[in-house]
mmCIF file of the N, C-alpha and C atoms, coordinates in Angstrom:
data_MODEL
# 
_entry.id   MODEL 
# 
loop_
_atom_site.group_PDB 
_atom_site.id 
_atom_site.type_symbol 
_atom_site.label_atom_id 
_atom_site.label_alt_id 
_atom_site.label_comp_id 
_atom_site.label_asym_id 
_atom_site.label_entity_id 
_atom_site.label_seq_id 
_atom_site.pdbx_PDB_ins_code 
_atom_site.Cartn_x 
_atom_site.Cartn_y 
_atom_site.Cartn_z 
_atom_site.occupancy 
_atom_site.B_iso_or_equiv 
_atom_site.pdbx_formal_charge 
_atom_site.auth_seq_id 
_atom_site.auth_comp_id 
_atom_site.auth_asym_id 
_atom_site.auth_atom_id 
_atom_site.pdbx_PDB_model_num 
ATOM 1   N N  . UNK A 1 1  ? 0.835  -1.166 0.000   1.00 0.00 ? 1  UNK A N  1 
ATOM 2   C CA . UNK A 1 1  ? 0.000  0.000  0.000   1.00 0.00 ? 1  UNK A CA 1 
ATOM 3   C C  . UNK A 1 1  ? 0.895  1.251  0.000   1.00 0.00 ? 1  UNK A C  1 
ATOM 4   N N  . UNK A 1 2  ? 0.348  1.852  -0.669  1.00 0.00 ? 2  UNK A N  1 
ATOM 5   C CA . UNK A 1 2  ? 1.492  3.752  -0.845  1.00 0.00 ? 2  UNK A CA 1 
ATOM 6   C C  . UNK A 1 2  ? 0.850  4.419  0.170   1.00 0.00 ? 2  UNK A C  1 
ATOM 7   N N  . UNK A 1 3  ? 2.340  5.074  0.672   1.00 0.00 ? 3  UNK A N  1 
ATOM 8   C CA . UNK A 1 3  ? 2.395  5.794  2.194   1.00 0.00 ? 3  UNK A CA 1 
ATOM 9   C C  . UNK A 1 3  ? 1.912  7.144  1.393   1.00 0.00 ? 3  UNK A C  1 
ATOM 10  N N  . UNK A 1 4  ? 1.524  8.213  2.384   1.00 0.00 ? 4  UNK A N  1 
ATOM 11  C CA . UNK A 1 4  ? 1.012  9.064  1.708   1.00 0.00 ? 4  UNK A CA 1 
ATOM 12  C C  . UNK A 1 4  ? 2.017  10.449 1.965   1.00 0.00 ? 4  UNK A C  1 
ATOM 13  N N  . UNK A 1 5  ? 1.830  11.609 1.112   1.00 0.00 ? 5  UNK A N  1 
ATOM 14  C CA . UNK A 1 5  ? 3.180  11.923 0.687   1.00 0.00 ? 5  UNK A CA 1 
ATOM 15  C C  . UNK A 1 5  ? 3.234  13.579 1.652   1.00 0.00 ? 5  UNK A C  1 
ATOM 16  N N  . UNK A 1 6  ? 4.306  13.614 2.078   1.00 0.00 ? 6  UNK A N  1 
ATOM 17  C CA . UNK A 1 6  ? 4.118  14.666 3.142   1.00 0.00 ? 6  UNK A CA 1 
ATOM 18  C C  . UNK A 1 6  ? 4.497  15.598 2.699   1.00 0.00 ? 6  UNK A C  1 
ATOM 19  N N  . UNK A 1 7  ? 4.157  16.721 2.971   1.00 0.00 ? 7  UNK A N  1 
ATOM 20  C CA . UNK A 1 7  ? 3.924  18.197 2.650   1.00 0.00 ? 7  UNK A CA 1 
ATOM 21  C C  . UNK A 1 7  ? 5.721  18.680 2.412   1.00 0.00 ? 7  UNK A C  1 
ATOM 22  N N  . UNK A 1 8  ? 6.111  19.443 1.524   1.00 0.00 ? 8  UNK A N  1 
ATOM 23  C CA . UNK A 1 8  ? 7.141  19.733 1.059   1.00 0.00 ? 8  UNK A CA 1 
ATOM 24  C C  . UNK A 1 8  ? 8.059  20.960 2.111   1.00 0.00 ? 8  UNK A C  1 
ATOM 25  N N  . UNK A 1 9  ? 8.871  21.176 2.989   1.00 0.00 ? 9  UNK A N  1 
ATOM 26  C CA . UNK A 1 9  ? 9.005  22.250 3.764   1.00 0.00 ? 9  UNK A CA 1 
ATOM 27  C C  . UNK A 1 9  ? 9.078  23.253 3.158   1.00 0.00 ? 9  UNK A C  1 
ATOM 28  N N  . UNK A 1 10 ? 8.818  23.951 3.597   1.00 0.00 ? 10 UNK A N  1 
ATOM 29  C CA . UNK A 1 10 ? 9.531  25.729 3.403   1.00 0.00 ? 10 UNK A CA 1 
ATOM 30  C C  . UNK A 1 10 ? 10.610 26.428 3.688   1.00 0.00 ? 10 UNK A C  1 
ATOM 31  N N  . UNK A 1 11 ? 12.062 26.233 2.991   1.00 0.00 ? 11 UNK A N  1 
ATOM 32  C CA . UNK A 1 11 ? 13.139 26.885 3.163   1.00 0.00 ? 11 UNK A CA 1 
ATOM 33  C C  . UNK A 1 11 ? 13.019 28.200 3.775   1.00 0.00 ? 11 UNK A C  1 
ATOM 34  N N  . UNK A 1 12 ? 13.880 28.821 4.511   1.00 0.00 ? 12 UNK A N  1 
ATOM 35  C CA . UNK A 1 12 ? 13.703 29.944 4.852   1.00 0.00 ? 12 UNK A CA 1 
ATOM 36  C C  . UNK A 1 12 ? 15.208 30.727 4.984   1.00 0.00 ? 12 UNK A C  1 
ATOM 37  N N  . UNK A 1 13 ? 15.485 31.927 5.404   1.00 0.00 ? 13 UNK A N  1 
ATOM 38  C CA . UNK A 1 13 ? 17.313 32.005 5.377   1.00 0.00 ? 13 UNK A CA 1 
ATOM 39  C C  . UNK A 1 13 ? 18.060 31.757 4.660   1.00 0.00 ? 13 UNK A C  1 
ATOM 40  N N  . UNK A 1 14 ? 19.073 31.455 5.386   1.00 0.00 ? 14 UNK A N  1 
ATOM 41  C CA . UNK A 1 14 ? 20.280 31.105 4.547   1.00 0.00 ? 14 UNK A CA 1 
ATOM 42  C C  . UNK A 1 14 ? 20.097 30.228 3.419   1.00 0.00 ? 14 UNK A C  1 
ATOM 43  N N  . UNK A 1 15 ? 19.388 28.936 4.044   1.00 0.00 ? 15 UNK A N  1 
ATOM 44  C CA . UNK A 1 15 ? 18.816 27.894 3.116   1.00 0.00 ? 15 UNK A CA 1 
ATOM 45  C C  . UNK A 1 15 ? 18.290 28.323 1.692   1.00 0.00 ? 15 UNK A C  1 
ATOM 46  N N  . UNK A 1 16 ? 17.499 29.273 2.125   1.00 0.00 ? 16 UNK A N  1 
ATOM 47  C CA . UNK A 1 16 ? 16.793 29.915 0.694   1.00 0.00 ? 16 UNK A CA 1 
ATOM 48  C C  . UNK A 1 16 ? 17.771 30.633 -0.310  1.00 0.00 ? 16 UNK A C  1 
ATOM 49  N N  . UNK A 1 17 ? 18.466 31.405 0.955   1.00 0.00 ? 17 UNK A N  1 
ATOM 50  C CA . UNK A 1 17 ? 19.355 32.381 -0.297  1.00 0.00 ? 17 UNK A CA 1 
ATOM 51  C C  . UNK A 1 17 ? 20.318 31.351 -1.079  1.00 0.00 ? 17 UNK A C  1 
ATOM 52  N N  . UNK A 1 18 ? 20.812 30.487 -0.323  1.00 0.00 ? 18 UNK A N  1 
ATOM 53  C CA . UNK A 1 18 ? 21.442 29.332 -1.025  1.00 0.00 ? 18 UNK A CA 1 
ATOM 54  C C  . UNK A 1 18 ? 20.625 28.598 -2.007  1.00 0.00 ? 18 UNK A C  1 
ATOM 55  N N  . UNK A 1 19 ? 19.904 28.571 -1.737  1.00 0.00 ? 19 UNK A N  1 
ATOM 56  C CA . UNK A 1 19 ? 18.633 27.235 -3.079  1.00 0.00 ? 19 UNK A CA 1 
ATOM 57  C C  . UNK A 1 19 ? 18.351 28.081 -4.124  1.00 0.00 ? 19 UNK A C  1 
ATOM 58  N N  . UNK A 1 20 ? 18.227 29.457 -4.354  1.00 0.00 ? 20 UNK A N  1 
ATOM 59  C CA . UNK A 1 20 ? 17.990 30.401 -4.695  1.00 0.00 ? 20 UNK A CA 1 
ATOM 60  C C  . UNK A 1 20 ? 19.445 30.362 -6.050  1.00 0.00 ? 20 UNK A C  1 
ATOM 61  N N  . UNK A 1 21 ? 20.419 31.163 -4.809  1.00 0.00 ? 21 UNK A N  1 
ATOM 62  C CA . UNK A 1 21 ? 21.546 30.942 -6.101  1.00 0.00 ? 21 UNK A CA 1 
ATOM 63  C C  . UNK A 1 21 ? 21.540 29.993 -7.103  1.00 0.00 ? 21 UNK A C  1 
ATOM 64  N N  . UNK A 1 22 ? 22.124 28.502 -5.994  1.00 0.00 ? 22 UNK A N  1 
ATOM 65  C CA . UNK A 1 22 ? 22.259 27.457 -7.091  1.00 0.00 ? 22 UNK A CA 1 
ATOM 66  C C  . UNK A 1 22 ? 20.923 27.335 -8.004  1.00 0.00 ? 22 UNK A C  1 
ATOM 67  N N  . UNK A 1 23 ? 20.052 27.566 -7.884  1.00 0.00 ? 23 UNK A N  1 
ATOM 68  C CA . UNK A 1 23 ? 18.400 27.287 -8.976  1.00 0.00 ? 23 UNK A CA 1 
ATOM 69  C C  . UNK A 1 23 ? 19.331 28.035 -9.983  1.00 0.00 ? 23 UNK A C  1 
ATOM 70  N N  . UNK A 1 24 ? 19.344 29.798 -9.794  1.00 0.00 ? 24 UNK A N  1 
ATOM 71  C CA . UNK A 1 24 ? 19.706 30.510 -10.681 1.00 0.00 ? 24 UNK A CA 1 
ATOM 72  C C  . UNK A 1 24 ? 20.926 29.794 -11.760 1.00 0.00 ? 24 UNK A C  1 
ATOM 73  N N  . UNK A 1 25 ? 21.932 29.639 -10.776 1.00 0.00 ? 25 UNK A N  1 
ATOM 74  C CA . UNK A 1 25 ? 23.534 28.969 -12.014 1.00 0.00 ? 25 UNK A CA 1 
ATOM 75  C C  . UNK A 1 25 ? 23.016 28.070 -12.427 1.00 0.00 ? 25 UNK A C  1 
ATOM 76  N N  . UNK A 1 26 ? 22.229 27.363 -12.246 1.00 0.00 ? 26 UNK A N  1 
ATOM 77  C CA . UNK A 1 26 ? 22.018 25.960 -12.894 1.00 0.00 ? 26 UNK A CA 1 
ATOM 78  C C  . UNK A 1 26 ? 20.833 25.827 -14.102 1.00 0.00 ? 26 UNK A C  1 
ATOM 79  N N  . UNK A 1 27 ? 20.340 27.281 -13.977 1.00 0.00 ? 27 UNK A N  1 
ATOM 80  C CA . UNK A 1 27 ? 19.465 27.747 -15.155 1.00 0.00 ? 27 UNK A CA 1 
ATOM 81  C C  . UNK A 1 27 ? 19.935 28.581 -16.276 1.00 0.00 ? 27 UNK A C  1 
ATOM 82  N N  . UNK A 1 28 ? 21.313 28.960 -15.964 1.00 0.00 ? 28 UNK A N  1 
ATOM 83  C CA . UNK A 1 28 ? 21.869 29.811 -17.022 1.00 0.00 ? 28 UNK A CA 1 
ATOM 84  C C  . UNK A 1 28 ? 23.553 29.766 -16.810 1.00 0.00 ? 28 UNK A C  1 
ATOM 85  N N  . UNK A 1 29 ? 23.712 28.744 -17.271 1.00 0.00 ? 29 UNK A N  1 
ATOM 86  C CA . UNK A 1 29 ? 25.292 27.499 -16.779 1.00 0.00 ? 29 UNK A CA 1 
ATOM 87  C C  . UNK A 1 29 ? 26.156 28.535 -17.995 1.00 0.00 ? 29 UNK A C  1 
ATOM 88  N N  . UNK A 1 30 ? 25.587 28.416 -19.234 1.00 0.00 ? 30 UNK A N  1 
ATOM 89  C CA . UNK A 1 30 ? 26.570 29.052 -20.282 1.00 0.00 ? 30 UNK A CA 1 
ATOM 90  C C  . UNK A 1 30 ? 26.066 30.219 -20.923 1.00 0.00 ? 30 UNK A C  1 
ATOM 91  N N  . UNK A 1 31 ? 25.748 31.419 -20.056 1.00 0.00 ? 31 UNK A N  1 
ATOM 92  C CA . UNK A 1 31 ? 25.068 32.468 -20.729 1.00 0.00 ? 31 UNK A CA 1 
ATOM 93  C C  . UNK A 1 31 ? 25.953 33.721 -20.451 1.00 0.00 ? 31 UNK A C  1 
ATOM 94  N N  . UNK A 1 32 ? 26.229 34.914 -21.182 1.00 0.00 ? 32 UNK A N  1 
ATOM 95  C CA . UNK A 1 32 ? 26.739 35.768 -21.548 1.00 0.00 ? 32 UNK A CA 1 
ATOM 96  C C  . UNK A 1 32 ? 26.270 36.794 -20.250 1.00 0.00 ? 32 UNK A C  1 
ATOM 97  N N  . UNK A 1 33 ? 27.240 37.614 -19.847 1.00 0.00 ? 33 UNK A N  1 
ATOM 98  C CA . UNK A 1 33 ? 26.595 38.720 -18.708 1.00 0.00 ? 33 UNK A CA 1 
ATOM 99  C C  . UNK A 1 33 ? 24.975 39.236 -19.110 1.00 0.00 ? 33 UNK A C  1 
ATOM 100 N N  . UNK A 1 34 ? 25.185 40.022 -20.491 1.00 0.00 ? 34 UNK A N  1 
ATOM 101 C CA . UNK A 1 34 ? 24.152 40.505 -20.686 1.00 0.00 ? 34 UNK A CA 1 
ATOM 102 C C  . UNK A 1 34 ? 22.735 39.780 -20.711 1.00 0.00 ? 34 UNK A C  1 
ATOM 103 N N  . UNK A 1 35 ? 22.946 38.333 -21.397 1.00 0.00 ? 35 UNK A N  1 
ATOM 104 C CA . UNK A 1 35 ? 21.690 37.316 -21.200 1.00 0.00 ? 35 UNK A CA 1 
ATOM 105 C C  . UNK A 1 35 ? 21.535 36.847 -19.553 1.00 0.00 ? 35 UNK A C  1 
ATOM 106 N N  . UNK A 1 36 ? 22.554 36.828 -18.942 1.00 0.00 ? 36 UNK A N  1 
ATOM 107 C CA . UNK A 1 36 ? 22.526 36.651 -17.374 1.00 0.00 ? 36 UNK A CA 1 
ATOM 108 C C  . UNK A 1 36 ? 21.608 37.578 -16.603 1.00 0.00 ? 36 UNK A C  1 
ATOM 109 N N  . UNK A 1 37 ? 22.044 39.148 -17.323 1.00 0.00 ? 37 UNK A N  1 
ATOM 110 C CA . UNK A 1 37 ? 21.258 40.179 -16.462 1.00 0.00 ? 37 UNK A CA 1 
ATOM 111 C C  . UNK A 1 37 ? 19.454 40.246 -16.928 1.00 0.00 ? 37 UNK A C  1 
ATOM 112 N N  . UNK A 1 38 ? 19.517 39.481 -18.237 1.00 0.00 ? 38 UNK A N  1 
ATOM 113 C CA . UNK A 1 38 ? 17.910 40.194 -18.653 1.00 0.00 ? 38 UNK A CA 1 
ATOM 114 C C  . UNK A 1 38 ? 17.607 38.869 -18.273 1.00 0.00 ? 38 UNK A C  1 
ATOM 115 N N  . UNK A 1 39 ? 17.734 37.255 -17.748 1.00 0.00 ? 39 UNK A N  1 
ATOM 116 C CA . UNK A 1 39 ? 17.181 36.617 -17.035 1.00 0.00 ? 39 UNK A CA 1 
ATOM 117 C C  . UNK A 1 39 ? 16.998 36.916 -15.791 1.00 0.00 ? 39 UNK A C  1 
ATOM 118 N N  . UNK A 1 40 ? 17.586 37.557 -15.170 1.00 0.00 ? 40 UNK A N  1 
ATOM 119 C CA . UNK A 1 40 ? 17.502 37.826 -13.380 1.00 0.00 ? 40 UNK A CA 1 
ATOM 120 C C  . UNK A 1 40 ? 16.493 39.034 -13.649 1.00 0.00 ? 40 UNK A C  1 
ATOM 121 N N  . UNK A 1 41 ? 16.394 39.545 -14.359 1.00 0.00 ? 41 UNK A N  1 
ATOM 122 C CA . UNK A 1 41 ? 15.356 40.652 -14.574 1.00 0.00 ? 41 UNK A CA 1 
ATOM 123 C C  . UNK A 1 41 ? 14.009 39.873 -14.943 1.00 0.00 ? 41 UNK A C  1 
ATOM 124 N N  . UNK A 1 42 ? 13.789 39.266 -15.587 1.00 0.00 ? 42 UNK A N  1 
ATOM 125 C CA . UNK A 1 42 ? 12.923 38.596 -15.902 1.00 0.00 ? 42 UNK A CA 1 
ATOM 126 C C  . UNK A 1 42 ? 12.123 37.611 -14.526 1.00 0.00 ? 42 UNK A C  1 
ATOM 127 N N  . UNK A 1 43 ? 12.968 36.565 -14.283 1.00 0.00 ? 43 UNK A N  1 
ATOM 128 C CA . UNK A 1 43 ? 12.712 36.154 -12.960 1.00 0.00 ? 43 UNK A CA 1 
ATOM 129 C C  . UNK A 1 43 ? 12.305 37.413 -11.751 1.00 0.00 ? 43 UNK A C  1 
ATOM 130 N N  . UNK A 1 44 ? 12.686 38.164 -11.990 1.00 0.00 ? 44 UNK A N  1 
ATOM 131 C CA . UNK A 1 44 ? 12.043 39.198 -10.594 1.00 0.00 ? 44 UNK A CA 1 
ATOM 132 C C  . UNK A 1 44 ? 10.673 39.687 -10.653 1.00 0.00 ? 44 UNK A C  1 
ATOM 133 N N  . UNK A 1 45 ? 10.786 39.871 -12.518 1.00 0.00 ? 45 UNK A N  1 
ATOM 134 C CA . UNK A 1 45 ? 9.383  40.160 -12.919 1.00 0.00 ? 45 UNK A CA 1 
ATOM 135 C C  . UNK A 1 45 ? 8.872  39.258 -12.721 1.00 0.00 ? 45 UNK A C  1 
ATOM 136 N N  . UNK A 1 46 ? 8.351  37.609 -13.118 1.00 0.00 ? 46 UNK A N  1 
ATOM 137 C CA . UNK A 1 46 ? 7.984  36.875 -12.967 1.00 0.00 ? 46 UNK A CA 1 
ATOM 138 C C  . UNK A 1 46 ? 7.396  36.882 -11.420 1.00 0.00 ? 46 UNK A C  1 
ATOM 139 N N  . UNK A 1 47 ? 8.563  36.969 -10.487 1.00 0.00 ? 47 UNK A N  1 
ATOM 140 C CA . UNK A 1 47 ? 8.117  36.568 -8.858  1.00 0.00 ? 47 UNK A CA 1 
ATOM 141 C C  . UNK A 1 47 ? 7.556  37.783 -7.966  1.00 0.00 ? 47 UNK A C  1 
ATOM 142 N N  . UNK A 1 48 ? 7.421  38.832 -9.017  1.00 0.00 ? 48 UNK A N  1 
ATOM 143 C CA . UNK A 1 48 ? 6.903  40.417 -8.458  1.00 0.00 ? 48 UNK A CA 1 
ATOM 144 C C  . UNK A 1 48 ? 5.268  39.653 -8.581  1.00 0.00 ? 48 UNK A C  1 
ATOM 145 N N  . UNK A 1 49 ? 5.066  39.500 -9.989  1.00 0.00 ? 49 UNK A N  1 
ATOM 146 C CA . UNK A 1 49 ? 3.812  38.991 -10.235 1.00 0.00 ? 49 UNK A CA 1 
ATOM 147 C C  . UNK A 1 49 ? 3.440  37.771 -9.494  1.00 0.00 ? 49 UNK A C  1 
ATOM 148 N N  . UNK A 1 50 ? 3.816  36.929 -9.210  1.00 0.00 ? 50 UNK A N  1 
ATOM 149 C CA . UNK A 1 50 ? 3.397  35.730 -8.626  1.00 0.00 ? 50 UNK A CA 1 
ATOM 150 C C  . UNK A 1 50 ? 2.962  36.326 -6.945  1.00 0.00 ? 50 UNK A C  1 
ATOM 151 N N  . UNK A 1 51 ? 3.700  37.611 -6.613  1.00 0.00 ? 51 UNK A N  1 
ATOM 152 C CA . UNK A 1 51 ? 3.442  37.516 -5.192  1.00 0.00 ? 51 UNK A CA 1 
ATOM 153 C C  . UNK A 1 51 ? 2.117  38.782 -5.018  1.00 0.00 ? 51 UNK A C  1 
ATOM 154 N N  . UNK A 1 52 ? 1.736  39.066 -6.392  1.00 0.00 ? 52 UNK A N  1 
ATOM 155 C CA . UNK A 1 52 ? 0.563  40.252 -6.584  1.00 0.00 ? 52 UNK A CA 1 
ATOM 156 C C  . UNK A 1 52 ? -0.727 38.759 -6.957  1.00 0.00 ? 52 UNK A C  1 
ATOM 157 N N  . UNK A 1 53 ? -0.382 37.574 -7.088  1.00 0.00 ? 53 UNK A N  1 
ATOM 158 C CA . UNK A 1 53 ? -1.311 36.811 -7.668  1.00 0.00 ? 53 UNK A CA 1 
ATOM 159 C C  . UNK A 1 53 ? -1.745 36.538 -6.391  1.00 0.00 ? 53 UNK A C  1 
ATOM 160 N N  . UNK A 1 54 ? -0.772 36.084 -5.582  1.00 0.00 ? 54 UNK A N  1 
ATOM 161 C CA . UNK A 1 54 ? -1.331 35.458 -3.743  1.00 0.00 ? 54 UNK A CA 1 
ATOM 162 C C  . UNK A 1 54 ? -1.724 36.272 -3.236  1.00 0.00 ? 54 UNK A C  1 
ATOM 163 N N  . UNK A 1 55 ? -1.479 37.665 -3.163  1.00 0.00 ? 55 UNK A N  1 
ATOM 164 C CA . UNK A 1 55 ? -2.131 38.843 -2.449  1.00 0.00 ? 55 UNK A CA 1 
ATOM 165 C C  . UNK A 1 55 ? -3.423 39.039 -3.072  1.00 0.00 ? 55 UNK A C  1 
ATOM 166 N N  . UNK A 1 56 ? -3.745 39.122 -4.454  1.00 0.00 ? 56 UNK A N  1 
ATOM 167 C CA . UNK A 1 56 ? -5.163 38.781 -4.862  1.00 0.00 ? 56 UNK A CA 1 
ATOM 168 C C  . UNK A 1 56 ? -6.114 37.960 -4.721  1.00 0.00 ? 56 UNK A C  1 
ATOM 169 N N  . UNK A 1 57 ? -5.201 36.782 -4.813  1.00 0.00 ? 57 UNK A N  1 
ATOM 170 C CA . UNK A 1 57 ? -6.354 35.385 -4.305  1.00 0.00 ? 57 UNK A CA 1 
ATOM 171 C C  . UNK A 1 57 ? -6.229 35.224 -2.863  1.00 0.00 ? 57 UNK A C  1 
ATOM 172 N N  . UNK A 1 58 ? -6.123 36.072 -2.381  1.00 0.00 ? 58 UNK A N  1 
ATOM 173 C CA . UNK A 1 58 ? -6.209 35.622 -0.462  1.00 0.00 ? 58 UNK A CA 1 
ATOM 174 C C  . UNK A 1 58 ? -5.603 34.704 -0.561  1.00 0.00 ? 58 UNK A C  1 
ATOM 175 N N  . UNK A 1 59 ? -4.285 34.558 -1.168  1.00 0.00 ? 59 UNK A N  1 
ATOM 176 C CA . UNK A 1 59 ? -3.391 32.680 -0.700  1.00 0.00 ? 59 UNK A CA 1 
ATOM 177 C C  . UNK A 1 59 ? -3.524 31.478 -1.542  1.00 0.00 ? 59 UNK A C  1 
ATOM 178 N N  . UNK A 1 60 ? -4.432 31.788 -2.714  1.00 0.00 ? 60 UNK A N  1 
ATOM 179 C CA . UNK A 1 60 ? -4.727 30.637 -3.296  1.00 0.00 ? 60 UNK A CA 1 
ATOM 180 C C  . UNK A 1 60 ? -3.621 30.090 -4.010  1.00 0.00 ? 60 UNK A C  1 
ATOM 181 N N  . UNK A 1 61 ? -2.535 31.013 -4.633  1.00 0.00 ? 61 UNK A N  1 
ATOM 182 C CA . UNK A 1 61 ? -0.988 30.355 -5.139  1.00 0.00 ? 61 UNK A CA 1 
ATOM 183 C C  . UNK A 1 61 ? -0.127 30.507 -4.365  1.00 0.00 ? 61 UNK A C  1 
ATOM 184 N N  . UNK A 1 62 ? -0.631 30.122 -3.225  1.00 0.00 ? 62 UNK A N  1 
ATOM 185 C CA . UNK A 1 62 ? 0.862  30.154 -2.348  1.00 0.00 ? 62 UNK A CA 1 
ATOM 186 C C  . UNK A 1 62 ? 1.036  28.595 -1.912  1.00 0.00 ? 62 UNK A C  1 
# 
């Protein structure tokens, strides 16, 4: 019988700023400064919006 699957933690701190980096290098391993900077720009946009989506839905994408 399958055990049932437990809730994923929530990094926080150091942990995060660390999981954070490595996500980033490991998404843009061979990219040029300038393609480096308009991805980290992009990603901010991306997570600006994601955190205007949870503040709208009272929590529903969080």
């Amino acid at each position: 019988m399958a055990r049932p699957i437990e809730k994923t933690p929530i990094i926080r701190g150091e942990d995060a700023t660390r999981f954070k980096k490595i996500l980033l290098e490991s998404l843009m391993p061979n990219l040029s400064l300038s393609e480096i900077d308009r991805k980290k720009k992009e990603l901010k946009k991306m997570e600006t919006n994601y955190k205007k989506m949870v503040l709208a839905s009272d929590g529903i994408f969080y």
